[in-house]
C-alpha positions in Angstrom: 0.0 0.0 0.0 1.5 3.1 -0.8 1.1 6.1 1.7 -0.3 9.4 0.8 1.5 11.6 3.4 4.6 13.1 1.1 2.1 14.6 -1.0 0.1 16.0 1.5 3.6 17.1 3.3 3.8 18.4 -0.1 0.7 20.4 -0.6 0.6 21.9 2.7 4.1 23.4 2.4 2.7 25.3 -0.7 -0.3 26.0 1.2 2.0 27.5 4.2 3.8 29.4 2.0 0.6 31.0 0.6 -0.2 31.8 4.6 -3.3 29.3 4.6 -1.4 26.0 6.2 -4.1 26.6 9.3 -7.1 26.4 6.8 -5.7 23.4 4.8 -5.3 21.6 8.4 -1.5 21.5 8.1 -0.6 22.9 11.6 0.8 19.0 12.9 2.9 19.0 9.7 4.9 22.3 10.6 7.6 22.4 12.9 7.8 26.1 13.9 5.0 29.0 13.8 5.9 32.2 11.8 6.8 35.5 13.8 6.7 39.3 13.5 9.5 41.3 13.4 9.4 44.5 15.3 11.4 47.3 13.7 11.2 51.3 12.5 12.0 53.1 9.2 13.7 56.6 9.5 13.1 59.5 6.7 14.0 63.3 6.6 12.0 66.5 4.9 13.7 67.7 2.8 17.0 66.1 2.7 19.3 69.2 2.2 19.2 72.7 3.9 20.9 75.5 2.7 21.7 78.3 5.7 23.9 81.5 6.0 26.7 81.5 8.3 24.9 82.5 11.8 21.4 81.0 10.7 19.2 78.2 11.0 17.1 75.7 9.4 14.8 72.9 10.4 13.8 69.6 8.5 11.4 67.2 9.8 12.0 63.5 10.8 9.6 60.9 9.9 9.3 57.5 11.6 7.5 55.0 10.6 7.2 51.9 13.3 6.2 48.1 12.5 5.0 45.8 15.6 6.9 48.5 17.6 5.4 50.6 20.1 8.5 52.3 22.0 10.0 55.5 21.3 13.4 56.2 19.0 16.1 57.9 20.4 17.7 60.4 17.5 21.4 62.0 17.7 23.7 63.8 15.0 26.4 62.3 13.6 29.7 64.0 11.3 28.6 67.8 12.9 31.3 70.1 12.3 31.8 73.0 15.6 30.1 75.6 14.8 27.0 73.5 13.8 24.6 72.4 16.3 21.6 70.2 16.0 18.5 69.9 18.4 15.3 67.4 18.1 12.1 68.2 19.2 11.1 66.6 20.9 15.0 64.0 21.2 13.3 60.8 21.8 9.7 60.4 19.3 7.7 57.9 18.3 6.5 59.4 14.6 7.9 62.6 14.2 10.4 65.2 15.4 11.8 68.5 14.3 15.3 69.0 13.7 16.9 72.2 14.3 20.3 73.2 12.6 21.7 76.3 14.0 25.0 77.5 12.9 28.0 79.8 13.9 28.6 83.0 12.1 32.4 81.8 11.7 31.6 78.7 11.0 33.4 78.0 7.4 31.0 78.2 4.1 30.7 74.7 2.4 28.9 71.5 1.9 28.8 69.5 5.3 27.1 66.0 5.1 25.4 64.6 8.8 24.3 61.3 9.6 20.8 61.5 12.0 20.5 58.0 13.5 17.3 56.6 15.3 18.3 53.8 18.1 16.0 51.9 19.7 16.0 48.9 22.6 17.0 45.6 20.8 16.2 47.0 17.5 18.3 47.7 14.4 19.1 51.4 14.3 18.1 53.6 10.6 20.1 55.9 9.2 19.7 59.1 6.6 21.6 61.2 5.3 20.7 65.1 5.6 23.1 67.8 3.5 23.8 71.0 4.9 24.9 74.1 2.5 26.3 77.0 4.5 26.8 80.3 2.7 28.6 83.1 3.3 28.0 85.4 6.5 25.6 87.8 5.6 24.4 86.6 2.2 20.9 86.3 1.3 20.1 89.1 4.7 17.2 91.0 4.0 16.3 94.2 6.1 12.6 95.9 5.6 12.0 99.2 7.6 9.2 100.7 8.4 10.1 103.0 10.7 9.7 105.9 8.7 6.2 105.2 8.3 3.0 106.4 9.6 2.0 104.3 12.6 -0.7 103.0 10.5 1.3 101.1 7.8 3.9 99.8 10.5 2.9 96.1 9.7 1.5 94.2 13.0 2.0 90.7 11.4 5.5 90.0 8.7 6.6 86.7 7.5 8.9 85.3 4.9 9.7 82.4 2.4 12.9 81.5 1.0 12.1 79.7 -2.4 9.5 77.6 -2.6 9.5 76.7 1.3 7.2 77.2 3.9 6.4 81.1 5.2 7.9 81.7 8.7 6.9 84.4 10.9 9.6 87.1 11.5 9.9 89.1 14.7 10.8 92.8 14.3 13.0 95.5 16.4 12.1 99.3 16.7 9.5 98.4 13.1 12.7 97.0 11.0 12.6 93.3 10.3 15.2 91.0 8.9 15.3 87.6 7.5 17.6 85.3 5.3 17.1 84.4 1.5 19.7 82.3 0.3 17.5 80.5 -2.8 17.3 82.4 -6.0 13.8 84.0 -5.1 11.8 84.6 -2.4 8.6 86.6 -0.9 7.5 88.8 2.0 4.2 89.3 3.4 2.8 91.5 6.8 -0.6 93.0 7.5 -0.8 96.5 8.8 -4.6 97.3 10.5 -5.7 100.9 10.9 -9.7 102.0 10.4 -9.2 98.4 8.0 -6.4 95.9 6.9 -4.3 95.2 4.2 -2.5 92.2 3.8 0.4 92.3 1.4 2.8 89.6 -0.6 5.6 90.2 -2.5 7.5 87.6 -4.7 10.7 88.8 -6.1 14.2 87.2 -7.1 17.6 87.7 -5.4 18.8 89.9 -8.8 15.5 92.6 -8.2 17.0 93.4 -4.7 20.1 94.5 -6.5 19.0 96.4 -9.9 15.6 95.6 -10.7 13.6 97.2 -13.4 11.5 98.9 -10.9 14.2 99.3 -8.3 12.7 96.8 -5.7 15.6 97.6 -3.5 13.6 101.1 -2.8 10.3 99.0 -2.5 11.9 97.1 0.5 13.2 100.0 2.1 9.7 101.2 3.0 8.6 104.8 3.6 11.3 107.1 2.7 11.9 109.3 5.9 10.1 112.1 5.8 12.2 115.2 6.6 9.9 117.0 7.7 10.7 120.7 6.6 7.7 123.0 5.9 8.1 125.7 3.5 6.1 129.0 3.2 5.2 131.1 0.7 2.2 133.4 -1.0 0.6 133.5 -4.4 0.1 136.5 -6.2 -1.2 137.4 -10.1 -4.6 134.4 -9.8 -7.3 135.9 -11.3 -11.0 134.3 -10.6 -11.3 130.8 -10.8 -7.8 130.4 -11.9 -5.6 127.7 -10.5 -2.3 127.6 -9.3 0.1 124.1 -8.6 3.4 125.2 -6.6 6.4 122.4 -5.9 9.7 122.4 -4.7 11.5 119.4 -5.3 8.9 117.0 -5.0 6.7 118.8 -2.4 3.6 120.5 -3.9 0.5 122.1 -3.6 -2.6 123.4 -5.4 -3.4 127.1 -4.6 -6.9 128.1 -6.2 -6.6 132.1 -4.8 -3.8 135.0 -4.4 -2.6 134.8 -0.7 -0.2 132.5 1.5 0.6 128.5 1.2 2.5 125.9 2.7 4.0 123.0 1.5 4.7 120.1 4.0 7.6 117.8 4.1 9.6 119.5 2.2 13.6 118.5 0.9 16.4 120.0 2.0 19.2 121.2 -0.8 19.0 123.7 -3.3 15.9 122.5 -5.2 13.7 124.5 -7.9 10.3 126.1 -7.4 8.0 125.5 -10.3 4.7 127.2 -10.7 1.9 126.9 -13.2 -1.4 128.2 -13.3 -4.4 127.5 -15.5 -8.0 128.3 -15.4 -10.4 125.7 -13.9 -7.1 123.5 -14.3 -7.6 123.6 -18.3 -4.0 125.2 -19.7 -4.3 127.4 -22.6 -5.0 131.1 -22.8 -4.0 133.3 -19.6 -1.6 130.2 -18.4 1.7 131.3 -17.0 4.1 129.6 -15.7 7.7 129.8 -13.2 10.5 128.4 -12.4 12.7 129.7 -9.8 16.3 128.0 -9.5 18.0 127.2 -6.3 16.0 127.3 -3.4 16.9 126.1 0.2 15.0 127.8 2.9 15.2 126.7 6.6 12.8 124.5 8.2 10.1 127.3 8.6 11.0 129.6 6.4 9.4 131.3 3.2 10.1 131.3 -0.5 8.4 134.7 -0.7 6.1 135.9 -3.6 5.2 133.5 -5.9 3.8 136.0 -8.9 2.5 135.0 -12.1 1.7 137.9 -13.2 5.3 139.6 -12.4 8.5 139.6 -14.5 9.6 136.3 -13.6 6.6 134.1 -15.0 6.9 133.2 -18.4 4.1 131.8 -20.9 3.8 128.1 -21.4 5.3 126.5 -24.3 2.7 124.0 -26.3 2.9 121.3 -28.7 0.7 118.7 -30.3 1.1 115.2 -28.9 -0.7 111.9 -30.7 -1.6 108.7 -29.1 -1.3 105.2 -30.8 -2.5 102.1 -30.3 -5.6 103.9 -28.6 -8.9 101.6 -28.8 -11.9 102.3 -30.4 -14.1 104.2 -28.2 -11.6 104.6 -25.5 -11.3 107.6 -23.6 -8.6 109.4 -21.8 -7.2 112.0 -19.8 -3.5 113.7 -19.5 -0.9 115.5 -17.3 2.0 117.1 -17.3 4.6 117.2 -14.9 8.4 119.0 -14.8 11.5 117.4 -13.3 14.6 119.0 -12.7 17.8 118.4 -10.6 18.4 118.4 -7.2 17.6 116.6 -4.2 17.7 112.8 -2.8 17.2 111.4 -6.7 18.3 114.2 -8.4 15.2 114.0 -10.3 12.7 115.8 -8.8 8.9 116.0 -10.0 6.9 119.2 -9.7 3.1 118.9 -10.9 2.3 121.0 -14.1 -1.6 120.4 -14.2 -3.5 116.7 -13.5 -6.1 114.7 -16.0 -7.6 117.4 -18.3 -10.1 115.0 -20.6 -9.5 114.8 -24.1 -11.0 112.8 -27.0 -9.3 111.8 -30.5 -6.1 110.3 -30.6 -4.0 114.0 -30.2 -4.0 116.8 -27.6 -2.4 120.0 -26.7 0.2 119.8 -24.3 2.3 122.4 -22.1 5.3 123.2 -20.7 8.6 125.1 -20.7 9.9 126.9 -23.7 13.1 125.7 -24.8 14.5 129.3 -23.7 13.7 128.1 -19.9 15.3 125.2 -19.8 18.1 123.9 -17.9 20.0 120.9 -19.3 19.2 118.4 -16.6 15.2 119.6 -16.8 12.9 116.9 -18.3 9.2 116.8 -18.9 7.3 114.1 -18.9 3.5 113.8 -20.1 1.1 110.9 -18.6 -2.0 109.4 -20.2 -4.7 107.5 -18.3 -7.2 105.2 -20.8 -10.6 103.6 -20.1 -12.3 101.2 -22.3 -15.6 101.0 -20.4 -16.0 100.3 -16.6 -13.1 97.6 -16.3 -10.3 98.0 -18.6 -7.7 100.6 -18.0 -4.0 101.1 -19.3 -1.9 104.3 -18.4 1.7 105.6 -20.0 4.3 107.8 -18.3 7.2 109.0 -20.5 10.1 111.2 -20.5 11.4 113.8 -23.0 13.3 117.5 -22.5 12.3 119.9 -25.0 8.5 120.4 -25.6 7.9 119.3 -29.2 5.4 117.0 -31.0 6.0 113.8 -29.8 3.7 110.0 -30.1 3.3 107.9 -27.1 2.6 104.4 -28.1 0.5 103.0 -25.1 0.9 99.4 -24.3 -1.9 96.4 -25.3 -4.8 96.0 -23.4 -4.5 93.3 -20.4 -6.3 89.6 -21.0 -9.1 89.3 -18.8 -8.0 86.7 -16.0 -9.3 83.4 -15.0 -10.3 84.2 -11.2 -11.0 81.1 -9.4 -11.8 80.7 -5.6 -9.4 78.8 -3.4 -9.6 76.7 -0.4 -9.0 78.2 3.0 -10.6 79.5 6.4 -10.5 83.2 4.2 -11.4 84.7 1.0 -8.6 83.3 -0.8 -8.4 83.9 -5.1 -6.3 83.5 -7.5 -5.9 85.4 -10.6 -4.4 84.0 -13.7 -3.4 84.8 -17.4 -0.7 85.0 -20.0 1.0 88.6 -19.5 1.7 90.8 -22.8 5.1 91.0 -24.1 4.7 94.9 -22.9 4.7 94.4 -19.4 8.1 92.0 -18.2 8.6 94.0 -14.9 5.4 93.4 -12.2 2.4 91.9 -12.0 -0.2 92.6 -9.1 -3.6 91.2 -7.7 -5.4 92.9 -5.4 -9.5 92.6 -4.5 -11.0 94.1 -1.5 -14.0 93.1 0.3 -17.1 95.8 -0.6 -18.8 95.6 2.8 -17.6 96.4 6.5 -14.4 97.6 7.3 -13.7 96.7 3.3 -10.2 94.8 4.2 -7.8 94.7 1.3 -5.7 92.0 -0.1 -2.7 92.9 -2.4 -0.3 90.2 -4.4 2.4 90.7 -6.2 5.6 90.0 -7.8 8.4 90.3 -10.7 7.8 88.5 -13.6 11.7 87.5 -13.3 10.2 85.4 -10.2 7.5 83.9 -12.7 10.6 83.3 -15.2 8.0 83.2 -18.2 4.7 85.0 -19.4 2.4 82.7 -17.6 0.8 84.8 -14.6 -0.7 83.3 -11.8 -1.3 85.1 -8.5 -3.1 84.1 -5.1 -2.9 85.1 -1.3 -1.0 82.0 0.3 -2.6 80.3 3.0 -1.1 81.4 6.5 -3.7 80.0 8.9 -0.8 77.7 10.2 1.8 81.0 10.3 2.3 81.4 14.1 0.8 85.0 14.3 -1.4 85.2 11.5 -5.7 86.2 12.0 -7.4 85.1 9.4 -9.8 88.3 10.3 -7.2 90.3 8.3 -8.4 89.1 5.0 -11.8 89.1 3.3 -14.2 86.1 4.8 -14.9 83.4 2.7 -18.5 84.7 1.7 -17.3 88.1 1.0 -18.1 89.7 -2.5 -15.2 91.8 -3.5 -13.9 93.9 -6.0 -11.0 92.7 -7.8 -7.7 94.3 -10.3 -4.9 92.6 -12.1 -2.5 94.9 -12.8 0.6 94.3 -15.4 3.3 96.7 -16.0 6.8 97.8 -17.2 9.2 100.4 -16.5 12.6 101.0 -19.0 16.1 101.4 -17.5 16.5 104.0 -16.4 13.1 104.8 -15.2 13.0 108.4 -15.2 14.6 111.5 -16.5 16.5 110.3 -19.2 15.3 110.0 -23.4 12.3 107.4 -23.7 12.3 106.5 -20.7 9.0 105.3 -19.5 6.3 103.6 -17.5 3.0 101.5 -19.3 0.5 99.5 -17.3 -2.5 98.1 -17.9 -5.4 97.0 -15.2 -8.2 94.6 -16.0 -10.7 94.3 -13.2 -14.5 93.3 -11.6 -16.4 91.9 -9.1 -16.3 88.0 -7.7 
């Protein structure tokens, strides 16, 4: 008789193998039962950290236990002095953050660490974490505000280097620093006055340094204000005749004979401009002044500004045309005087301000050649309006008042604006920017009811790196600091603006040189 029992030794081996030997009633053919093994796996996020000399920088470590309850001890190993490391918490069970902190002399390079886990009778996991150090001092960004009105003093500021997260940064006296060592980077704070206004800014290292639009100026916030007031008195204004006064860039409009004042006013020796047109429409009976070298004390006058006396002179004019206006768009011009002196040694003084026109030319005024210094510039500026929502404005530079065409830039796509996630109104605004406008693009909506908070984003388009635009508020709910009050609620209806534009190198007083935008905008 031949026995059966190899085969079924047989089959049930297949069958254990396949996890179903208890099933298949093979239990008194097996000589051991199968175990679990307790262990851990051990991962970082992100793997590499780039920090200046004297900074910090934190990655997060991951454990994932199997049949393991306990907790994992971590440590640091191949640290170099100067560079200290700190878990929190030292001893986890699925995650801890590691802090890397290093010493401003600590030597700049690439320095690879070892972080171990180590647990009771358990085979300790290893990874590998990369530490960059830069330079002392590279990448430090300082904004200060504290030259600004109490009101735009931001009560909230954070920061993000690259793509990372946004981290809260603590100010001293209203001035707030912070490191970026990636190629690009952004800034955002909230200032709160009768309402708020939350702001983000996205720019690359190379804007800080000689951006088209000079961002290094937009990061030093509020210019101080020095603060000198100036006094003076208008004489030769007939009725309803209007007068604009500046020195340097201080100005004011006078619209009767008798004293003024102009606030905040430069020191240095600085030109007084005048003009004066009736009902703010130049042409016949306009005069206008301009008075060289003028410093007066804090306090003090400029005397008698007279335009009917010996030292006013009558406005050159010349015939200016528009191109690329729209069908059935309308506009409106200025004209404004720079001339040398003071902190940019191109200082603006207002001629007159958006005197309606229609067709594509109008008359425009200003100095006679005969008046002219060699560093004086004019500079005429157009504001367009194709309906309610479409808008585009020019600002260009030239000296001596002849003919001249001012090509305005194309009109701005209408955006895709779709609604984001979040515990706020959070939107997003996206398109394909014109050729026309490679320095900035901005988004901004603001809530219609209430205290009407306001929302502003922005940034270079060297940050985008291409022609595809696409701009939201960032979600800081989990920003140690942040209210979520700040920004529109979620239900809010608000009015929105996208807002492309470009400025040549230089920007101002020099041949051509000018400033286009274009705005599209609506409700959501």
């Amino acid at each position: 008789m031949t026995s059966t029992l190899p085969w079924r030794r047989l089959g049930c081996s297949i069958l254990c193998l396949a996890g179903l030997a208890y099933a298949a009633g093979c239990k008194d053919d097996q000589t051991t039962e199968p175990t679990n093994t307790a262990s851990f796996t051990l991962a970082l996020n992100p793997t590499s950290l780039t920090v200046s000399a004297g900074g910090s920088a934190t990655s997060t470590v991951t454990l994932a236990p199997s049949n393991f309850t306990g907790s994992v001890a971590l440590s640091v190993e191949g640290a170099p002095t100067g560079l200290t490391a700190a878990f929190n918490p030292s001893s986890a069970t699925t995650t801890s953050v590691l802090t890397i902190t290093t010493a401003a002399a600590l030597a700049p390079g690439s320095y690879t660490l070892t972080i171990r886990g180590s647990a009771s009778g358990l085979t300790d996991r290893t990874a590998t974490l990369t530490i960059t150090v830069a330079a002392a001092g590279t990448g430090t960004i300082t904004l200060n505000f504290a030259n600004c009105p109490v009101a735009e003093r931001p009560v909230w500021l954070a920061a993000q280097d690259g793509t990372g997260p946004w981290t809260r940064v603590t100010g001293s006296n209203d001035a707030y620093q912070f490191t970026m060592i990636q190629s690009k980077g952004g800034v955002a704070f909230a200032t709160v006055s009768d309402s708020s206004i939350v702001t983000t800014e996205y720019f690359t290292e190379g804007d800080l340094h000689q951006g088209t639009l000079d961002y290094v100026v937009r990061l030093d916030r509020c210019q101080s204000l020095l603060g000198e007031t100036v006094n003076g008195s208008v004489a030769g204004l007939a009725a309803g005749e209007l007068a604009s006064v500046s020195i340097g860039s201080a100005r004011t409009s006078v619209n009767g004979n008798g004293a003024f004042q102009l606030a905040n006013a430069e020191d240095g020796n600085l030109a007084l401009v005048g003009f004066k047109s009736l009902a703010n429409t130049p042409g016949t009976g306009s005069r206008m002044l301009i008075r060289r070298n003028n410093n007066p004390a804090n306090g003090g006058s400029v005397g008698t500004v007279d335009f009917s006396g010996s030292e006013s002179f009558a406005p050159a004019s010349a015939t200016m045309t528009i191109a690329n206006l729209g069908t059935g768009e309308t506009y409106k011009h200025a004209m404004h005087y720079y001339t040398a002196g003071g902190a940019t040694n191109c200082e603006v003084a207002r001629l007159y301000s958006e005197i309606p026109a229609s067709g594509n030319t109008f008359t425009a005024f200003g100095a006679p050649a005969a008046q002219q210094a060699s560093s004086d510039w004019h500079a005429v500026s157009l504001f367009t309006y194709a309906g309610t929502n479409s808008f585009r404005t020019l600002h260009q530079y030239f000296q001596a008042l002849a003919p001249q065409t001012f090509t305005l830039g194309s009109v701005l796509p209408v955006p895709t604006i779709t609604a984001l996630a979040g515990a706020y109104k959070r939107l997003q605004a996206a398109l394909t920017m014109p050729a026309e406008y490679q320095s900035r693009a901005s988004f901004r909506y603001q809530d219609q009811a209430g205290t009407r908070p306001l929302v502003i984003v922005s940034a270079t388009m060297a940050w985008f790196g291409s022609t595809s635009v696409s701009l939201s508020l960032p979600d800081f709910s989990g920003v140690a600091g942040w209210n979520n009050g700040w920004a529109p609620s979620s239900g809010a209806s608000v009015f929105w603006s996208v807002l492309g534009e470009n400025s040549t190198t230089p920007p101002h007083c020099a041949a051509n040189a000018k400033y286009i935008s274009a705005i599209q905008s609506g409700t959501i």
